[in-house]
C-alpha atoms as a printed R data frame, in Angstrom:
   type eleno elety resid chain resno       x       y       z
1  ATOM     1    CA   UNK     A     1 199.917 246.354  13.818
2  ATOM     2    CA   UNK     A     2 196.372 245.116  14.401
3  ATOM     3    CA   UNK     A     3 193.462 246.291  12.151
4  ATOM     4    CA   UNK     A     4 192.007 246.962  14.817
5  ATOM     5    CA   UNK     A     5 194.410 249.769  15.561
6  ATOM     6    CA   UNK     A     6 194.367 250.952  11.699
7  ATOM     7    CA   UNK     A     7 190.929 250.519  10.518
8  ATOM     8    CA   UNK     A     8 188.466 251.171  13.563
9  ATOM     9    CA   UNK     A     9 186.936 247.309  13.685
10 ATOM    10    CA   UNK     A    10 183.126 247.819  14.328
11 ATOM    11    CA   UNK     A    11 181.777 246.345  17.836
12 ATOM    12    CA   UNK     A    12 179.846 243.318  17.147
13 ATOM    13    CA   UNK     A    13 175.515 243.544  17.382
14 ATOM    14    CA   UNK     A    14 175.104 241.127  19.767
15 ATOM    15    CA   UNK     A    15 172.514 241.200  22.629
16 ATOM    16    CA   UNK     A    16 172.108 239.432  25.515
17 ATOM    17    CA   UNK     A    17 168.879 238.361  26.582
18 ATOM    18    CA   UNK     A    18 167.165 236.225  28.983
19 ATOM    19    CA   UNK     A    19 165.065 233.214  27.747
20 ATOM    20    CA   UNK     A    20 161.410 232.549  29.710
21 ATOM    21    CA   UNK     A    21 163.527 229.265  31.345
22 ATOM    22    CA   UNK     A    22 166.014 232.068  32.884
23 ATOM    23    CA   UNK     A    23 169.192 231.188  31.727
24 ATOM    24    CA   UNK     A    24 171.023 234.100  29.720
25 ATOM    25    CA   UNK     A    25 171.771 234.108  25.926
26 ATOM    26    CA   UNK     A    26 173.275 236.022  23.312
27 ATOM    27    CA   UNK     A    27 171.184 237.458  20.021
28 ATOM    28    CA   UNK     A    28 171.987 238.907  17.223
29 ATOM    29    CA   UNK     A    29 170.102 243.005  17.507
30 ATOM    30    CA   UNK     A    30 168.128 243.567  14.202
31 ATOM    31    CA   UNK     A    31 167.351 247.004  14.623
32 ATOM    32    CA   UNK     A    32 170.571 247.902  12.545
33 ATOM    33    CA   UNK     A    33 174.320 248.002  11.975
34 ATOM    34    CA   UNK     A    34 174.666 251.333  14.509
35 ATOM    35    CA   UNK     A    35 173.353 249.194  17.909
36 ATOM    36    CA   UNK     A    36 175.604 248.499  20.188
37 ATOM    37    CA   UNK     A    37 175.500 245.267  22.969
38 ATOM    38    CA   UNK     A    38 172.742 245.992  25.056
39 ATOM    39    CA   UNK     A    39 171.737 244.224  28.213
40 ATOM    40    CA   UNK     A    40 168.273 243.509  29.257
41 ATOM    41    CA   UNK     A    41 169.310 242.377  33.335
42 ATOM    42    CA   UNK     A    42 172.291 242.914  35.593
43 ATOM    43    CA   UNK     A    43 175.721 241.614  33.948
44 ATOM    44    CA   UNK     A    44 179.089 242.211  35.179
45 ATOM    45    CA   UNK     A    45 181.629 242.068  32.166
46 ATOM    46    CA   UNK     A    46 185.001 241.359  33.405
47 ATOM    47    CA   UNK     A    47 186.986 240.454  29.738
48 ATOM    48    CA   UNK     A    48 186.175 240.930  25.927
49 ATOM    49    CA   UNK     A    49 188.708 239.572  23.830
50 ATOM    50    CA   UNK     A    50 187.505 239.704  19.673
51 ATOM    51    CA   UNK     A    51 187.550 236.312  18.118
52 ATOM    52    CA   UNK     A    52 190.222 236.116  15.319
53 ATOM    53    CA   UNK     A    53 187.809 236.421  12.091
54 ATOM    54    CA   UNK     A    54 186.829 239.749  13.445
55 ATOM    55    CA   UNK     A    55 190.721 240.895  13.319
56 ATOM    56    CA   UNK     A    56 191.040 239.818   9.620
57 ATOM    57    CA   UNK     A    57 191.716 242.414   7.196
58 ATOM    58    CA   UNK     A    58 188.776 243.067   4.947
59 ATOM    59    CA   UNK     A    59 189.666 243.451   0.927
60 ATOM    60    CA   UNK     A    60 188.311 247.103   0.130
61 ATOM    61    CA   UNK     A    61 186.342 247.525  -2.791
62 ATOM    62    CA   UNK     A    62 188.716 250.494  -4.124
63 ATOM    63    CA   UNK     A    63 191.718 247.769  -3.715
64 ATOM    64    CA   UNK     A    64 190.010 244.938  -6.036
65 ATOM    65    CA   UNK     A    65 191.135 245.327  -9.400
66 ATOM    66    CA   UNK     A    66 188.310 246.929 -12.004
67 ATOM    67    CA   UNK     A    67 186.802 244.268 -14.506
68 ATOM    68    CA   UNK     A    68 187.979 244.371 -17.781
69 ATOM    69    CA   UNK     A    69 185.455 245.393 -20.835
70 ATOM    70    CA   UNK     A    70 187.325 243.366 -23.359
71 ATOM    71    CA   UNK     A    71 186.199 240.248 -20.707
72 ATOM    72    CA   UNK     A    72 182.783 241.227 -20.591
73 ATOM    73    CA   UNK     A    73 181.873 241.982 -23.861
74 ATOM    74    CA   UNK     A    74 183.615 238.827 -24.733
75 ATOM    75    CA   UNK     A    75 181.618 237.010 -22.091
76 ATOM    76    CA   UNK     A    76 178.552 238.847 -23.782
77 ATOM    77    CA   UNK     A    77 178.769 237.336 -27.152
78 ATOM    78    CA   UNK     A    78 179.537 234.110 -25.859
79 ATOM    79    CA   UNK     A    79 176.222 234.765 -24.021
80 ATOM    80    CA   UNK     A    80 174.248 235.620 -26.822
81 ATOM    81    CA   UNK     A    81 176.325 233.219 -29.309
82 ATOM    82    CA   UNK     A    82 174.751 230.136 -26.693
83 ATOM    83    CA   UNK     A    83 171.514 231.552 -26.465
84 ATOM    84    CA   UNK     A    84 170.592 232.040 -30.170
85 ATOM    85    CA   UNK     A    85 173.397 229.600 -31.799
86 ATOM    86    CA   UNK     A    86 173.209 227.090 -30.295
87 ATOM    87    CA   UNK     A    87 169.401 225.761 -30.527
88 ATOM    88    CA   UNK     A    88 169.356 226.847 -34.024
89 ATOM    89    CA   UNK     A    89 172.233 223.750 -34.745
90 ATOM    90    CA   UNK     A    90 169.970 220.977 -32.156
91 ATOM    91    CA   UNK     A    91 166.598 221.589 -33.576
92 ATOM    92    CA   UNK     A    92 167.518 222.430 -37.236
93 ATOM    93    CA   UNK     A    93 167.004 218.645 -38.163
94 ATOM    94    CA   UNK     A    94 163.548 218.813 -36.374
């Protein structure tokens, strides 16, 4: 099963525009995430196929596992221990 099928897979911003030389190009749409492809001049869109890093499965952040306190608060003192500790013992001959 695709993720396409499971998840919905958002259509990609993309617009395509003409350049003042004439030829045709594709741009990314800044007005926001909710745009879909518009198109300035005539096109006739015969296939769309998504490239395979928009099939990928995204990791979800309710799936990622929480961060444990113990590791932070032991990240903390380290942190502090560093910060305070450790100029004290270079410049205490100074």
């Amino acid at each position: 099963m695709k993720v396409m099928e499971k998840f919905g897979v958002p259509e990609p911003q993309w617009i395509l525009d003409k350049a003042e030389s004439g030829w045709l190009f594709w741009r990314r749409d800044p007005t926001g995430n909710n745009a879909r492809v518009k198109f300035r001049h005539d096109v006739e869109v015969l296939e769309f196929h998504r490239s395979e890093h928009e099939l990928e499965e995204v990791e979800w952040p309710d799936k990622l596992q929480p961060s444990n306190s113990l590791t932070m608060s032991m990240a903390l003192l380290f942190c502090i221990a560093v910060t305070f500790l450790l100029p004290c013992l270079l410049f205490r001959n100074y």
